[in-house]
N, C-alpha and C positions, 0 to 999 in steps of 0.2 A: 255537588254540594246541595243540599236541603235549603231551600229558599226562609225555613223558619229558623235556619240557627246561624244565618246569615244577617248580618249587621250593617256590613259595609261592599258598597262596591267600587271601584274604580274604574276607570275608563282611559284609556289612549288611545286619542282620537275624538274628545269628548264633543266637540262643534263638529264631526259631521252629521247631515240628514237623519242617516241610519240609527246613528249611536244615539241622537239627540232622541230622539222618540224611547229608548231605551232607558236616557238620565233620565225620561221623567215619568217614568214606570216605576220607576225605585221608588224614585222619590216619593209617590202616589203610597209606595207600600210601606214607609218611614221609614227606608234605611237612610245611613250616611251616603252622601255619594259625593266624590270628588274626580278628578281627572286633567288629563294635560291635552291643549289644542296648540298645534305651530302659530296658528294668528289668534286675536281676539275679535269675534264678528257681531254681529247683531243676536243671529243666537244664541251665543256662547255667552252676551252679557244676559239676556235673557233667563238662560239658565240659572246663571247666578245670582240672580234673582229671586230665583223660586227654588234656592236653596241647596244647589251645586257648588262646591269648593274648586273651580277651575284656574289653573296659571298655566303660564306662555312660554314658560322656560324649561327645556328637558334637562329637567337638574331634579336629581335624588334626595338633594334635602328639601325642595320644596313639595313633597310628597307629606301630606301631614299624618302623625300619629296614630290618629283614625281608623286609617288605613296598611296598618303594618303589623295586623295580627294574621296569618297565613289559615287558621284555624276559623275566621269568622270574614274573612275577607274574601270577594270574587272580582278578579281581574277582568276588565272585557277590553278586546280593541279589536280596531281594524285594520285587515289585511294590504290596508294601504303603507301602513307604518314598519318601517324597514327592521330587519333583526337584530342590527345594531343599537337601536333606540334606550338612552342610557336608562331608563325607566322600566322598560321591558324587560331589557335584561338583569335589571334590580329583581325583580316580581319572580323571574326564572330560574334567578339562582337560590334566593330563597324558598321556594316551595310552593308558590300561591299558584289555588286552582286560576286557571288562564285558559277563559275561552272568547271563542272569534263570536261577533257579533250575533251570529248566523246560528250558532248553536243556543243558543240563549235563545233565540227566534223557538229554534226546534224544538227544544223542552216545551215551551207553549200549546205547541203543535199537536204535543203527543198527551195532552194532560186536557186542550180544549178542540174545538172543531176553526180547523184552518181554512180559511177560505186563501187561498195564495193567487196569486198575479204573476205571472212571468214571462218573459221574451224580450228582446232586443231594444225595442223603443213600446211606447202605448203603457205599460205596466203602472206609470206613477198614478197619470190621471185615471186611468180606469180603476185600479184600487184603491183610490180616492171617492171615487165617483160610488164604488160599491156601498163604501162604509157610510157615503152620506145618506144614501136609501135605505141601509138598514139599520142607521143611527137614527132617520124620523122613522120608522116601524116598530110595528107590535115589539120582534124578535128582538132591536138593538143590537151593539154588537163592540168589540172590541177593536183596534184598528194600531198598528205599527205603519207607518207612511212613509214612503220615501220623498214628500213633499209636503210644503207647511201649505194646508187646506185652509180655501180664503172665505169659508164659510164660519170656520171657529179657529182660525188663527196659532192653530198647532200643527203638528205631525202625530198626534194621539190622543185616541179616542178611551175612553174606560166606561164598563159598564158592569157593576155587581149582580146582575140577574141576568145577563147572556154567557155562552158559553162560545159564541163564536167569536173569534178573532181573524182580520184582515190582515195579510201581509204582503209587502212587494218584494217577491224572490228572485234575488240579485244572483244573476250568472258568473256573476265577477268569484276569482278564484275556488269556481265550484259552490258557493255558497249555498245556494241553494238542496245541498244534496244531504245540506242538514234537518231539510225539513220533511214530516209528515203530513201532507196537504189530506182533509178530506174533500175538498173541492178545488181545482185549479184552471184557471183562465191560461194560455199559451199567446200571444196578442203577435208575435213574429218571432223570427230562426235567421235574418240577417246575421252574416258573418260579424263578430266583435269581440275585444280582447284577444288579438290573436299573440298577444304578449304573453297571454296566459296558454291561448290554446295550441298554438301552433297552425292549424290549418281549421276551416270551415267544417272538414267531416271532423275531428275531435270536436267540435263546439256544439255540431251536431249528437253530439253520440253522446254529451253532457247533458243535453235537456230528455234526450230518449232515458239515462240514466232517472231525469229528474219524475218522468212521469211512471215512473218501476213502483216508487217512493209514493204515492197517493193510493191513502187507505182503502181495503178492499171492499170496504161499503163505497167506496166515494164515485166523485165526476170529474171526468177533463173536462174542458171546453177549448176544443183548441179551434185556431185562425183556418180557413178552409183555403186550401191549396200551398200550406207549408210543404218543406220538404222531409220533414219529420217524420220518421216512423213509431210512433208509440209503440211502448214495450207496458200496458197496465197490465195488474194484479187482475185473474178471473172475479170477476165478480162489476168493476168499474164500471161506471156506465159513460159512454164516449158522447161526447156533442161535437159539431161542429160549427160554428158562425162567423159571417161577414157582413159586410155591408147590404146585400143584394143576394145571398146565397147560403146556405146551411141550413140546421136544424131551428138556429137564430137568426134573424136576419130583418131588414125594412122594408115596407112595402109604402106605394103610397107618397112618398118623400115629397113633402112640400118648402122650397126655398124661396122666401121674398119679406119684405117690410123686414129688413133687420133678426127673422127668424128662422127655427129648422122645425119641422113638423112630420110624422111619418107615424106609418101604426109598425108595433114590436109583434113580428111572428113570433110562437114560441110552444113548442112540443108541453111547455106544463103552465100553457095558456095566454093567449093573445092580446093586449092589449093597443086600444085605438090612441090615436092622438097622442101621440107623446110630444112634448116640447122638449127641445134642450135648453140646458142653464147658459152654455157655451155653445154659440149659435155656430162652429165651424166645422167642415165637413169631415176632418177628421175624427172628430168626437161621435156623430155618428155609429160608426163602428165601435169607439172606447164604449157610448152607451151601451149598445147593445149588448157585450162581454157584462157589463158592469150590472145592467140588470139581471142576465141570466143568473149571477153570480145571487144575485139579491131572491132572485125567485128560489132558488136553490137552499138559500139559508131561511128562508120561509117567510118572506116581505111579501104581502098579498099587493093586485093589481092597483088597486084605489090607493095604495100605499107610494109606490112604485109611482103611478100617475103624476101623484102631486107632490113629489120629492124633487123629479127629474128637471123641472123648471126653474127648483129652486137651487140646483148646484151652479156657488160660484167660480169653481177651476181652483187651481191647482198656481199659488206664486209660481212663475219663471216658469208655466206651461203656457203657450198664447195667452200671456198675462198682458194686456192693455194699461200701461201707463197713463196717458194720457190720449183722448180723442175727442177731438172740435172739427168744425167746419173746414177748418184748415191744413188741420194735420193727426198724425196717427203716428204714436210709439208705442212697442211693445216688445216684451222681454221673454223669450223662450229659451229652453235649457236643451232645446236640441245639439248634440254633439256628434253624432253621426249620420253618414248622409245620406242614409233612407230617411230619418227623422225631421232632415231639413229640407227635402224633398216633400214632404208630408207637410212641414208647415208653410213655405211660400206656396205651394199650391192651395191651399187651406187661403192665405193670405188674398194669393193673385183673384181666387173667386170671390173674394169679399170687397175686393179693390179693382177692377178689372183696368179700369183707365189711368191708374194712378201709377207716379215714379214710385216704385220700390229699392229703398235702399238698406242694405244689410250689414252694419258690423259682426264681424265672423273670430274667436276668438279657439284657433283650434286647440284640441284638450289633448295632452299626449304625443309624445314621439311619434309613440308605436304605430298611433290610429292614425297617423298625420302618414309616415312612412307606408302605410299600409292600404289607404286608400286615398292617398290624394284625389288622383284621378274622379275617384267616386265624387268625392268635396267637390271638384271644380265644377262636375257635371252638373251639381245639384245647385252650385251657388250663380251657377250662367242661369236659373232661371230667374234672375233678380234684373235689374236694371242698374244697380250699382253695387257693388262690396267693397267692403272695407276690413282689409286682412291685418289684425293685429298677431305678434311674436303668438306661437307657442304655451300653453299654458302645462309646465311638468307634472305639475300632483307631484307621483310618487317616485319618476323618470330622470335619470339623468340624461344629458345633451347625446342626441346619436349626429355622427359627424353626418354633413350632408344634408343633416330633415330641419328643414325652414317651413315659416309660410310662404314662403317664395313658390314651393314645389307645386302648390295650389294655386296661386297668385300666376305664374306661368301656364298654367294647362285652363282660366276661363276661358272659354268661348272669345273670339276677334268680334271689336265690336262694344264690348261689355265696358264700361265706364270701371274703377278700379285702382285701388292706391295700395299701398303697406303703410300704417302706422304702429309707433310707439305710443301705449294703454298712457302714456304720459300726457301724449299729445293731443288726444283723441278730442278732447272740450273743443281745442282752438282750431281743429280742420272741422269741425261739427258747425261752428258758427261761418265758416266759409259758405257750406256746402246747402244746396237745393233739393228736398223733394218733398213726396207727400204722406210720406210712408216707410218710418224708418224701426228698423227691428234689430234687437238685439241676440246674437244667436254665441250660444257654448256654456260647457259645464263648469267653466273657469272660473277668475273673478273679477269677472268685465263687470259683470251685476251689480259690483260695488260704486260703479259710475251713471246708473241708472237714476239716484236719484238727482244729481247734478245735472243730466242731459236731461230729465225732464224738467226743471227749470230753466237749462236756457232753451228750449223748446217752448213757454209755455207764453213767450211774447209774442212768437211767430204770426 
């Protein structure tokens, strides 16, 4: 469909991350836009705010007229939304072009210069972190986010005189293979979605798929010592970066007074003294990727310099609630357990002598079935967890997969409870420590603001 004889869009699925940076693309460009979300959340009233027609009910009369001319109308949803969904299959039987979020990404892709982000965990903030760099640069740029950035309070970025656009390419059912990257960041290849993939070489053989796909002018940047074999187009030009190794990497690494400092090696030029905005050690690395990305879209060093200090993170990525003399809460969106390994170690070096305690909210059957073991290993690095039920998305119940699976396999020794997301306020006020974290892609988040008020007498 021609985006200029296009009127209206709709959306199922309209409060997720993805989609949400999407409604307000539209919106940006004056079409109608309306859409259906199972809950109503912060975003979603938000939305409606700035002029999205969203309801909560999968019912076909509340679909407004709007949106029910098949000839000016574009359906979008996400692959989370089952095939049965009575509104879906309204859109299906009648004839409305119907595309996944992902392709609508791609069109972008192929009409402006893509900078993309992808791999297992790392992709949100670093493609956040990009867009902030070359949002204050000459170049500018455009930006689809998979997280609302706490520097300007969206998931999207717009600029009428750049032609680049940032996106975070979501491995979840192939998504990403809609896209034409002229530059892509690769950040990890941890095994995930094996609901979708079946085994780690399939998931594998999806991102070697993914980087076929990156224009024959363009750059990889992939993570140094994946297990990925790239398959690029002749022409591509490969990088590699880490922490401490590759074509990108830190030298220099200074940690103390509350900061991180290091100078950025870099094949299309060096820059001293970088500060980070988010002083933890995982970000290190996100920078690194994140500038390369920035140097590549053409943010010069002085630019670069004085950006990087000023990124504030990424909501629900090591996002700090509250911190006093006393105490420390904060809310990350890790949901698998490389990602949660990454961040209490992240933590344990910020906090070294402090009790750490961890609400743990697992996401998914599959991923819960599929790696417990991993979970439990990651979450024995804690000094206490706290394992709330299961969070489904789009899963029904597998006989057998609890939190219990996880809850059974920490570490002897580990302090440790199961609760009900009900209960969670009134064992919270029992309980002692100095350093409490909220961990999953669920919707524990939604208790965040509560537990930091009764945290805030401590």
């Amino acid at each position: 469909m021609n985006v200029n004889t296009l009127k209206a869009v709709y959306f199922i699925g309209a409060g997720g991350i993805g989609m949400s940076a999407l409604v307000r693309y539209f919106l940006s460009k004056g079409k109608k836009v309306g859409g259906y979300d199972r809950t109503p959340s912060e975003l979603t009233e938000k939305l409606a705010e700035e002029g999205a027609a969203i309801h909560y009910e999968e019912n076909v009369s509340l679909i407004p007229d709007d949106f029910k001319d098949p000839a000016t109308t574009l359906v979008v949803y996400t692959p989370a939304i089952p095939k049965e969904h009575k509104e879906w299959a309204y859109f299906r039987e009648h004839g409305f072009e119907i595309q996944k979020r992902a392709q609508v990404l791609g069109m972008l892709t192929r009409t402006e210069k893509g900078l993309c982000v992808a791999g297992t965990h790392g992709k949100t903030t670093t493609s956040t972190m990009a867009a902030h760099l070359l949002h204050n640069s000459h170049v500018e740029c455009n930006a689809f986010l998979g997280g609302i950035s706490k520097n300007y309070g969206t998931n999207l970025l717009l600029s009428d005189k750049s032609d680049l656009v940032v996106i975070e390419a979501d491995e979840f059912d192939r998504s990403f293979h809609w896209l034409t990257p002229y530059a892509t960041v690769i950040t990890a290849t941890d095994a995930d979605h094996l609901d979708i993939y079946g085994t780690h070489e399939a998931y594998l053989e999806s991102f070697r798929k993914y980087t076929s796909l990156i224009r024959p002018d363009g750059y990889l940047i992939i993570k140094k010592g994946l297990e990925l074999k790239p398959d690029v187009q002749p022409g591509v030009t490969v990088y590699t970066y880490s922490k401490e190794e590759g074509d990108f990497h830190a030298e220099n690494i200074r940690i103390g007074n509350g900061e991180i400092r290091f100078d950025f090696v870099s094949p299309l030029g060096n820059i001293k003294d970088i500060q980070l905005g988010v002083p933890v050690l995982v970000n290190i690395e996100n920078g690194i990727a994140a500038m390369a990305l920035a140097q590549i879209g053409g943010a010069d060093a002085e630019e670069i310099k004085a950006a990087m200090p000023t990124f504030k993170g990424v909501e629900r990525r090591f996002d700090f609630k509250l911190k006093n003399d006393h105490i420390a809460f904060l809310s990350d969106y890790a949901h698998h357990p490389a990602e949660i390994r990454q961040s209490v170690t992240s933590i344990r070096a910020l906090y070294p002598d402090k009790k750490i305690t961890a609400i743990f909210q697992p996401h998914l059957y599959t991923r819960t079935r599929d790696f417990y073991k991993d979970f439990a290993d990651s979450l024995s690095l804690l000094d206490e967890v706290i394992l709330l039920d299961i969070y489904p998305a789009r899963e029904k119940p597998i006989e057998g997969v609890t939190s219990r699976l996880i809850y059974d396999n920490l570490r002897p020794g580990i302090e440790k409870c199961m609760c009900r997301k009900e209960e969670l306020l009134d064992l919270l006020k029992e309980k002692r420590f100095d350093v409490l974290i909220v961990l999953g892609a669920g919707d524990v988040d939604n208790y965040v603001p509560q537990i930091c008020e009764l945290l805030k007498d401590r």
